[in-house]
Chimera marker file (.cmm) of the C-alpha trace (Angstrom):
<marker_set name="trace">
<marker id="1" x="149.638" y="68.252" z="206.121" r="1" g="1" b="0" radius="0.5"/>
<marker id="2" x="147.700" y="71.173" z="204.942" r="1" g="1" b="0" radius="0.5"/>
<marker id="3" x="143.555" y="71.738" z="203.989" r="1" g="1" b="0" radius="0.5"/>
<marker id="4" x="142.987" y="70.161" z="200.738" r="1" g="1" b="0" radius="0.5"/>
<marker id="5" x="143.478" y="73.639" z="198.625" r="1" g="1" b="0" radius="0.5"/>
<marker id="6" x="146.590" y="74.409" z="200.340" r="1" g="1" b="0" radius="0.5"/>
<marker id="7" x="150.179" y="73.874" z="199.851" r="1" g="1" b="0" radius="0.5"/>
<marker id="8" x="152.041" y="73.876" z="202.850" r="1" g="1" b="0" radius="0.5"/>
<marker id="9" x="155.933" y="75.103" z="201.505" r="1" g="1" b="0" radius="0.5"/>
<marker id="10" x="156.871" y="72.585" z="204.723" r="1" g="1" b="0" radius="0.5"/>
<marker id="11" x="155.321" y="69.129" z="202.907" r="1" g="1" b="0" radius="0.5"/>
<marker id="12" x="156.537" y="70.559" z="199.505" r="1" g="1" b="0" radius="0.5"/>
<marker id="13" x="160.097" y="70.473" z="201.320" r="1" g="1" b="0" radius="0.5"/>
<marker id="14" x="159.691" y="67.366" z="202.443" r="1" g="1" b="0" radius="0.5"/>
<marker id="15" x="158.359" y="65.545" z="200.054" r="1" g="1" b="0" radius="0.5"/>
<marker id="16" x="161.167" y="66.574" z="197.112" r="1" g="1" b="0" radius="0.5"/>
<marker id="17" x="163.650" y="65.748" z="199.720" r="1" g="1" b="0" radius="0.5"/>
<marker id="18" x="162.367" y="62.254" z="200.357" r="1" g="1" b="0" radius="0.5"/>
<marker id="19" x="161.875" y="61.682" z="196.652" r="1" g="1" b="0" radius="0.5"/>
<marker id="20" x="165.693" y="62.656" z="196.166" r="1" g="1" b="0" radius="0.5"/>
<marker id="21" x="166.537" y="60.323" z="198.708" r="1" g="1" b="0" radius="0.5"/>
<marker id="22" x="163.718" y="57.317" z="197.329" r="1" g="1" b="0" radius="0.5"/>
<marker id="23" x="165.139" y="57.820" z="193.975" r="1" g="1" b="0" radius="0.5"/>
<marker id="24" x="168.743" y="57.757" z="194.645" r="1" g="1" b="0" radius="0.5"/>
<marker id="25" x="168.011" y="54.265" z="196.601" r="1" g="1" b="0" radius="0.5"/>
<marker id="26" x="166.389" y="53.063" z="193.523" r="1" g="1" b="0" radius="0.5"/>
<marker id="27" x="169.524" y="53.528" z="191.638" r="1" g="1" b="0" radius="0.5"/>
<marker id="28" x="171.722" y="51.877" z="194.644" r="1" g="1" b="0" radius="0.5"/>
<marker id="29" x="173.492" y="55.280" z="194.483" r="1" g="1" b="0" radius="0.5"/>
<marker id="30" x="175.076" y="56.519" z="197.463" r="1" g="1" b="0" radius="0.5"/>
<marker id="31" x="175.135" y="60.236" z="198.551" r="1" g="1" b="0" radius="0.5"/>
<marker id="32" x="178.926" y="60.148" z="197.419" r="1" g="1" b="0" radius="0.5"/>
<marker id="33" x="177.593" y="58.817" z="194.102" r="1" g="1" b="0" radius="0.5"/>
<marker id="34" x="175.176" y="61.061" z="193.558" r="1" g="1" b="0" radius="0.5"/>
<marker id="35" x="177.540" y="64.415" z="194.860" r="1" g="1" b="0" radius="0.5"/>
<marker id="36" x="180.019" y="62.741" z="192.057" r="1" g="1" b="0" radius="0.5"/>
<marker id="37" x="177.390" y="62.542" z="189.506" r="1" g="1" b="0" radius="0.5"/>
<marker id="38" x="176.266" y="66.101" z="189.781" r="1" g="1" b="0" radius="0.5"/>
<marker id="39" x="179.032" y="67.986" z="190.668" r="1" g="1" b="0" radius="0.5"/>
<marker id="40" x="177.957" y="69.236" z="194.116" r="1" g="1" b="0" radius="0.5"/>
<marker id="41" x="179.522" y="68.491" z="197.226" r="1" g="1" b="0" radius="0.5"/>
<marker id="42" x="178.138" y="65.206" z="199.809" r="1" g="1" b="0" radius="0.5"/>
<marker id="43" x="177.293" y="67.602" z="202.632" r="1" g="1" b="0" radius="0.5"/>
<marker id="44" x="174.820" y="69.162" z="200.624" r="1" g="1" b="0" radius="0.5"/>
<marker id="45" x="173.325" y="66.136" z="199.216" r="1" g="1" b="0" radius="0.5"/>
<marker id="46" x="173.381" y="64.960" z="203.204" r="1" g="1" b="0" radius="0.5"/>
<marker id="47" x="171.645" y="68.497" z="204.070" r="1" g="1" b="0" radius="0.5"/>
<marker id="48" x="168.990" y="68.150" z="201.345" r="1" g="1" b="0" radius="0.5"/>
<marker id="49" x="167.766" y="64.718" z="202.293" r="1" g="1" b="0" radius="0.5"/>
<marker id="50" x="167.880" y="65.568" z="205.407" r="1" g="1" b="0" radius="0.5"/>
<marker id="51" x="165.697" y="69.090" z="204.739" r="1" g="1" b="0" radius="0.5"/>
<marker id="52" x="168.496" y="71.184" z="205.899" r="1" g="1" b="0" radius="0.5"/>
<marker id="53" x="168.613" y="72.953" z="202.333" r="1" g="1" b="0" radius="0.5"/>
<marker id="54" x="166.332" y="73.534" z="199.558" r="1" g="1" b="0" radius="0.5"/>
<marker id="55" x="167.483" y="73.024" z="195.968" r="1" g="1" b="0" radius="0.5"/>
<marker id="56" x="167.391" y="75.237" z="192.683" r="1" g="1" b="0" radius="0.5"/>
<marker id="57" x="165.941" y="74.424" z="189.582" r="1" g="1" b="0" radius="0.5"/>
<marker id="58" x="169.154" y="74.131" z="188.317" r="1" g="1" b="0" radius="0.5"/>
<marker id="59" x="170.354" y="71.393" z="190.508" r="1" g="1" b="0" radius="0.5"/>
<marker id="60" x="167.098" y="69.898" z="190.614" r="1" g="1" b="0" radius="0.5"/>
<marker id="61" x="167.867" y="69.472" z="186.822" r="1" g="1" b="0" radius="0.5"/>
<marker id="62" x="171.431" y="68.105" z="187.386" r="1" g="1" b="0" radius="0.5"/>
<marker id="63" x="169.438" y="65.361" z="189.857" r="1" g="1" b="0" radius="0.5"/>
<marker id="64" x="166.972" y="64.519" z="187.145" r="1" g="1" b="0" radius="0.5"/>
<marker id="65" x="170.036" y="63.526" z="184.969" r="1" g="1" b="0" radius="0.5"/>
<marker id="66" x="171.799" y="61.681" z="187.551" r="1" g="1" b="0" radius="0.5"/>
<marker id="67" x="168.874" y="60.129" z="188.795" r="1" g="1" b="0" radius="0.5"/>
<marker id="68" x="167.029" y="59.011" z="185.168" r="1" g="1" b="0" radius="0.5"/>
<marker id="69" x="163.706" y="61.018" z="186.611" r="1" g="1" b="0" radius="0.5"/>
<marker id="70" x="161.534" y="63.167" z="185.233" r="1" g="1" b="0" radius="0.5"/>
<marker id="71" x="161.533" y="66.496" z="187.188" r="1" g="1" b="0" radius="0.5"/>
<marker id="72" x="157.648" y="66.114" z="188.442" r="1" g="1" b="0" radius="0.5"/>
<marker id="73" x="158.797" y="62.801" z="190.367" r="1" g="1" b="0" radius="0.5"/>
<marker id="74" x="160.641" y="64.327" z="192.857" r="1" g="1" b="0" radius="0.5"/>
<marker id="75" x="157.023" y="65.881" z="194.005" r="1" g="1" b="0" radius="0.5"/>
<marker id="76" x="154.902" y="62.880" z="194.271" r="1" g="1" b="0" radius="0.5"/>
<marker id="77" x="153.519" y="61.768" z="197.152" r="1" g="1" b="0" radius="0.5"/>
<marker id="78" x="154.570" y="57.918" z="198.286" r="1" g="1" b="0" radius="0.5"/>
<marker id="79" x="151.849" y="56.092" z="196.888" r="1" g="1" b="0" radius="0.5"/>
<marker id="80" x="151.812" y="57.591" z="193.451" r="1" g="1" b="0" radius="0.5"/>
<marker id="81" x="155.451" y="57.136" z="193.415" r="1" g="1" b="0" radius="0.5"/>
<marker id="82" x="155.589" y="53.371" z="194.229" r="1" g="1" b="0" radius="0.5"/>
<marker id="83" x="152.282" y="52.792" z="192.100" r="1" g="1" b="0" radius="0.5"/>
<marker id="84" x="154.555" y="54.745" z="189.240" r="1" g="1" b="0" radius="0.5"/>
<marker id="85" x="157.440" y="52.103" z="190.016" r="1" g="1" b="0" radius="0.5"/>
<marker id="86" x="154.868" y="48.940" z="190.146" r="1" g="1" b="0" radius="0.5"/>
<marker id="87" x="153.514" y="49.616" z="187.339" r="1" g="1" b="0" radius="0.5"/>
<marker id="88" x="157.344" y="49.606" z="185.451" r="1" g="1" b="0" radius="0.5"/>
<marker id="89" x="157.536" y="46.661" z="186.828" r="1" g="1" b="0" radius="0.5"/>
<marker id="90" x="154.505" y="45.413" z="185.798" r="1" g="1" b="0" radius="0.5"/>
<marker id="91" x="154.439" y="46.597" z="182.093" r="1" g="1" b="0" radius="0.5"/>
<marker id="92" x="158.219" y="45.587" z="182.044" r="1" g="1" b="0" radius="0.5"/>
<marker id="93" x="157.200" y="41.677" z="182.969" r="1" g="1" b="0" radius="0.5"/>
<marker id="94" x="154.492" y="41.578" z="180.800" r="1" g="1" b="0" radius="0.5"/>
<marker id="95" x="156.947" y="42.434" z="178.053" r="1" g="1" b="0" radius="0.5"/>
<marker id="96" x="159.572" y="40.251" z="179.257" r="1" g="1" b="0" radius="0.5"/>
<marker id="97" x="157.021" y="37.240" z="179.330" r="1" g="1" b="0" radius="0.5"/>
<marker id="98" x="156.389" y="38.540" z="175.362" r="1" g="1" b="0" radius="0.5"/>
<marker id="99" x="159.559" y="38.214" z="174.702" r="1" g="1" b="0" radius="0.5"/>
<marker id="100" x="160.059" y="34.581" z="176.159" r="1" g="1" b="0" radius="0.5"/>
<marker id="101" x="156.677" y="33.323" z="174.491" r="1" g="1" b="0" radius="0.5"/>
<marker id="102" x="157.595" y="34.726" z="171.265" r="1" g="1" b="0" radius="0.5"/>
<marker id="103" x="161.121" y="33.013" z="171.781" r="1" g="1" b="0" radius="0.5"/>
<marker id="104" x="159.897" y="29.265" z="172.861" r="1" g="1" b="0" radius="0.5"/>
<marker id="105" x="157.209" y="29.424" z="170.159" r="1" g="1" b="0" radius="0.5"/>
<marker id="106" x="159.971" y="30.195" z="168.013" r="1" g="1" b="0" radius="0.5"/>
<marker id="107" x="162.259" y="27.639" z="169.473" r="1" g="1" b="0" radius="0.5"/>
<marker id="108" x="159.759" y="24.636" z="168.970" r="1" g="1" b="0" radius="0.5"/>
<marker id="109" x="158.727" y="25.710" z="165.635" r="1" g="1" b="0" radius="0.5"/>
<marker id="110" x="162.194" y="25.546" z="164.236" r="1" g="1" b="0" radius="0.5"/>
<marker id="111" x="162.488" y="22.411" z="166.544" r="1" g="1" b="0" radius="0.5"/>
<marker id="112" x="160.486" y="20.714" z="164.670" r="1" g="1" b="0" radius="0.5"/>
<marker id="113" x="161.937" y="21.291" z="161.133" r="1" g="1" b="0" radius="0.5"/>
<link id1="1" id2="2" r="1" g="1" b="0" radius="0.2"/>
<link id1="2" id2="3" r="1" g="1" b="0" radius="0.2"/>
<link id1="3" id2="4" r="1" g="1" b="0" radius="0.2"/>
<link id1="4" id2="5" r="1" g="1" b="0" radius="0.2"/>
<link id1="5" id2="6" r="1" g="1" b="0" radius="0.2"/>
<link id1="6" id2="7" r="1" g="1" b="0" radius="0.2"/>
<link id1="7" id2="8" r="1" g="1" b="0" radius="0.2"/>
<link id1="8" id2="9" r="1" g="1" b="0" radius="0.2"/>
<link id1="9" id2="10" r="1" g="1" b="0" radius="0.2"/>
<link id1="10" id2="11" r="1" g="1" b="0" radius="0.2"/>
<link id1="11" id2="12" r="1" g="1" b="0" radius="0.2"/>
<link id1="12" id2="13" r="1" g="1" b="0" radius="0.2"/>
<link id1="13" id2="14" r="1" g="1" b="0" radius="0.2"/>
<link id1="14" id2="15" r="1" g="1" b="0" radius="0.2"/>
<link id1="15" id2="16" r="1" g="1" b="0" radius="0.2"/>
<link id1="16" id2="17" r="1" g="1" b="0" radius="0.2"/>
<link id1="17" id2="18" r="1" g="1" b="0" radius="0.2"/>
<link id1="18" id2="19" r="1" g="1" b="0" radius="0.2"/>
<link id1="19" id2="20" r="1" g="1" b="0" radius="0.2"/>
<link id1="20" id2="21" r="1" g="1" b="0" radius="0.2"/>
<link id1="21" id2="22" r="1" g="1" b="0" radius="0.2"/>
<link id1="22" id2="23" r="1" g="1" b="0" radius="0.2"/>
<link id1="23" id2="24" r="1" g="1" b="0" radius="0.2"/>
<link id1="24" id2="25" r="1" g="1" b="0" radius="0.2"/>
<link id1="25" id2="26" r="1" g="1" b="0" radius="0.2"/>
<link id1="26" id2="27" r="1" g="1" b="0" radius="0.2"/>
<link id1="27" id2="28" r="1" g="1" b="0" radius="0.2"/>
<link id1="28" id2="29" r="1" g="1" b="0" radius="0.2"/>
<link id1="29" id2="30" r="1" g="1" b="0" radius="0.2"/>
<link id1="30" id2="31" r="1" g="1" b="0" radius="0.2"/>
<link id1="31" id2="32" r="1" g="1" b="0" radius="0.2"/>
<link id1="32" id2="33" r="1" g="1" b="0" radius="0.2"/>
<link id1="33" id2="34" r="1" g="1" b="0" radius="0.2"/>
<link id1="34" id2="35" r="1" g="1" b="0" radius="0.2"/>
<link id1="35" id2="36" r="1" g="1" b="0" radius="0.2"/>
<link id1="36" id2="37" r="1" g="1" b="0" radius="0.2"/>
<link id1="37" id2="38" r="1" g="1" b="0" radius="0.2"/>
<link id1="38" id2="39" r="1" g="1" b="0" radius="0.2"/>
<link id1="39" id2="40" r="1" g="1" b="0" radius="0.2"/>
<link id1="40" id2="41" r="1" g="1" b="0" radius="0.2"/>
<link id1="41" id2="42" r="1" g="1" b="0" radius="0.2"/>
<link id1="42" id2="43" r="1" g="1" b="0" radius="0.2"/>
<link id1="43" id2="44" r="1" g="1" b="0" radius="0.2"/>
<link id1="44" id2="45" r="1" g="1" b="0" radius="0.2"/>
<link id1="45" id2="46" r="1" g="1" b="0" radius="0.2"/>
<link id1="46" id2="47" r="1" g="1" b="0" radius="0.2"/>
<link id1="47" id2="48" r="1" g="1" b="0" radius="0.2"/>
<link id1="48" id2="49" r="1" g="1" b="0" radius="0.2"/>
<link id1="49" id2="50" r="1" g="1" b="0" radius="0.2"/>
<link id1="50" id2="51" r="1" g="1" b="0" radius="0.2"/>
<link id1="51" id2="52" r="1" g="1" b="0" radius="0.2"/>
<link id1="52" id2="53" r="1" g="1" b="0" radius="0.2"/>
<link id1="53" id2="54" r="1" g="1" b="0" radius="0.2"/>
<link id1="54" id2="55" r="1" g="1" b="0" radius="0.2"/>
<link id1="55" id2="56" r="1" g="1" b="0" radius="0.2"/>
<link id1="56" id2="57" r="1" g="1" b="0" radius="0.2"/>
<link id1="57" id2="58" r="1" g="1" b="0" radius="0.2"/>
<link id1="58" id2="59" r="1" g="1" b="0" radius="0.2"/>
<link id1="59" id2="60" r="1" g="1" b="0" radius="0.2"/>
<link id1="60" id2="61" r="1" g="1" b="0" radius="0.2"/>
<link id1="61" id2="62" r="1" g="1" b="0" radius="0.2"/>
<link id1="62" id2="63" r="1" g="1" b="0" radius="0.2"/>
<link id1="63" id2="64" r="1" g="1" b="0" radius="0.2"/>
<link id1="64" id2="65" r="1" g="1" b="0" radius="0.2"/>
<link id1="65" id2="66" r="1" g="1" b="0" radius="0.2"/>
<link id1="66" id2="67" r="1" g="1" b="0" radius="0.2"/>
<link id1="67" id2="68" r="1" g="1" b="0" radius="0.2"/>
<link id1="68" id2="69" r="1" g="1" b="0" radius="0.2"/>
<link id1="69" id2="70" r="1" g="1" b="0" radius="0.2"/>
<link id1="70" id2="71" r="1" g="1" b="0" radius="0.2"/>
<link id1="71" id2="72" r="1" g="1" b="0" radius="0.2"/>
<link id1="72" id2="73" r="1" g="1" b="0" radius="0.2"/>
<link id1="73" id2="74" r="1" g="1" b="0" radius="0.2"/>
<link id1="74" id2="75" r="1" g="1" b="0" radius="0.2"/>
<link id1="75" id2="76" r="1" g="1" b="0" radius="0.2"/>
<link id1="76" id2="77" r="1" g="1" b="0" radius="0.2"/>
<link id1="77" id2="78" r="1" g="1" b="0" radius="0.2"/>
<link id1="78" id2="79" r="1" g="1" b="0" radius="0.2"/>
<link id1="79" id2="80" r="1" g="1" b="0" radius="0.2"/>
<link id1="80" id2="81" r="1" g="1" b="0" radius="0.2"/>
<link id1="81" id2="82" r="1" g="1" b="0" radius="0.2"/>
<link id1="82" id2="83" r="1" g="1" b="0" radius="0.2"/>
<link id1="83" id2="84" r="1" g="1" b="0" radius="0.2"/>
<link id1="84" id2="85" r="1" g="1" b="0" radius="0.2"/>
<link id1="85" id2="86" r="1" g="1" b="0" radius="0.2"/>
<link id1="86" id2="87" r="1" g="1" b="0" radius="0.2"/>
<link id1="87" id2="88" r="1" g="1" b="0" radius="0.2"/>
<link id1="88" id2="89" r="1" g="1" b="0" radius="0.2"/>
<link id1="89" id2="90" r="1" g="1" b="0" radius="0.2"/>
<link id1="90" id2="91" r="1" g="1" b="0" radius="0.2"/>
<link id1="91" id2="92" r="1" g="1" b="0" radius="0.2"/>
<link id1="92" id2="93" r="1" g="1" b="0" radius="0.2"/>
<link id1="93" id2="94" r="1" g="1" b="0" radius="0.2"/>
<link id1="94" id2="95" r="1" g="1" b="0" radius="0.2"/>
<link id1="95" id2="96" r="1" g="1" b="0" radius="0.2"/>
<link id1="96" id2="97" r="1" g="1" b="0" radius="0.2"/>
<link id1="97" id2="98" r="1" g="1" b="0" radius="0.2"/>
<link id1="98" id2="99" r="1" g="1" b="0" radius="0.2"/>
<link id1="99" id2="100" r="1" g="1" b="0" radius="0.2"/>
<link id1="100" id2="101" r="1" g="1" b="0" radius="0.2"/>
<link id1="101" id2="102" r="1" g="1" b="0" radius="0.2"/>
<link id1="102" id2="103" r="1" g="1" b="0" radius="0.2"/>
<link id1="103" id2="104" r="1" g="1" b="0" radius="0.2"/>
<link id1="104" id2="105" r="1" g="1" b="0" radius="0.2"/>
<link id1="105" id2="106" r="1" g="1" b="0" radius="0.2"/>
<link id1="106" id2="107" r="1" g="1" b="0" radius="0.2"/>
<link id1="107" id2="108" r="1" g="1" b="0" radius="0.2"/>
<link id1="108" id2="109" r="1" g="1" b="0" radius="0.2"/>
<link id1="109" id2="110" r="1" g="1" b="0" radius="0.2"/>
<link id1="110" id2="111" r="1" g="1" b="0" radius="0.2"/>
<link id1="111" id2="112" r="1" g="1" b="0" radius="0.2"/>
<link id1="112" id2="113" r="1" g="1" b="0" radius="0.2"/>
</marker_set>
């Protein structure tokens, strides 16, 4: 990687390409899925994620659609990106357990009516 004040274009390649890639996984897409989804072809998908081709920021807009991302997330580095994902998780089973507190409480209060 480069000094701490550069960008190296290489890792910035890279890193969106493994993103597309991480992201597409996380919605059990394949790269047939995604090409569908988009409207471009699954040798290019295949050549992106593999860093054979760099993308626009017009199809990087047609992947944040297919892909329910924000455009920024396909330029995170690996542990910002799972810590992004845990933390969904997290906030999204602390609202689940709401949800099922809220319902038993409910539950034995009318239960006992």
């Amino acid at each position: 990687m480069a000094k701490k004040n550069e960008i190296d274009e290489k890792y910035v390649f890279k890193l969106m390409s493994a993103n597309i890639k991480r992201l597409r996984s996380f919605m059990n897409m394949s790269q047939l899925d995604l090409a569908l989804s988009t409207g471009l072809t699954h040798n290019f998908i295949n050549d992106i994620e593999n860093c054979k081709k760099g993308v626009s920021a017009k199809t990087l807009a047609k992947f944040s659609i297919a892909l329910n991302a924000e455009p920024y997330q396909f330029f995170l580095p690996n542990a910002m990106a799972n810590n992004e994902i845990i933390s969904y998780v997290k906030d999204f089973n602390d609202s689940l357990q709401k949800v099922v507190s809220e319902l038993t409480q409910q539950y034995l209060v009318g239960d006992k009516k």
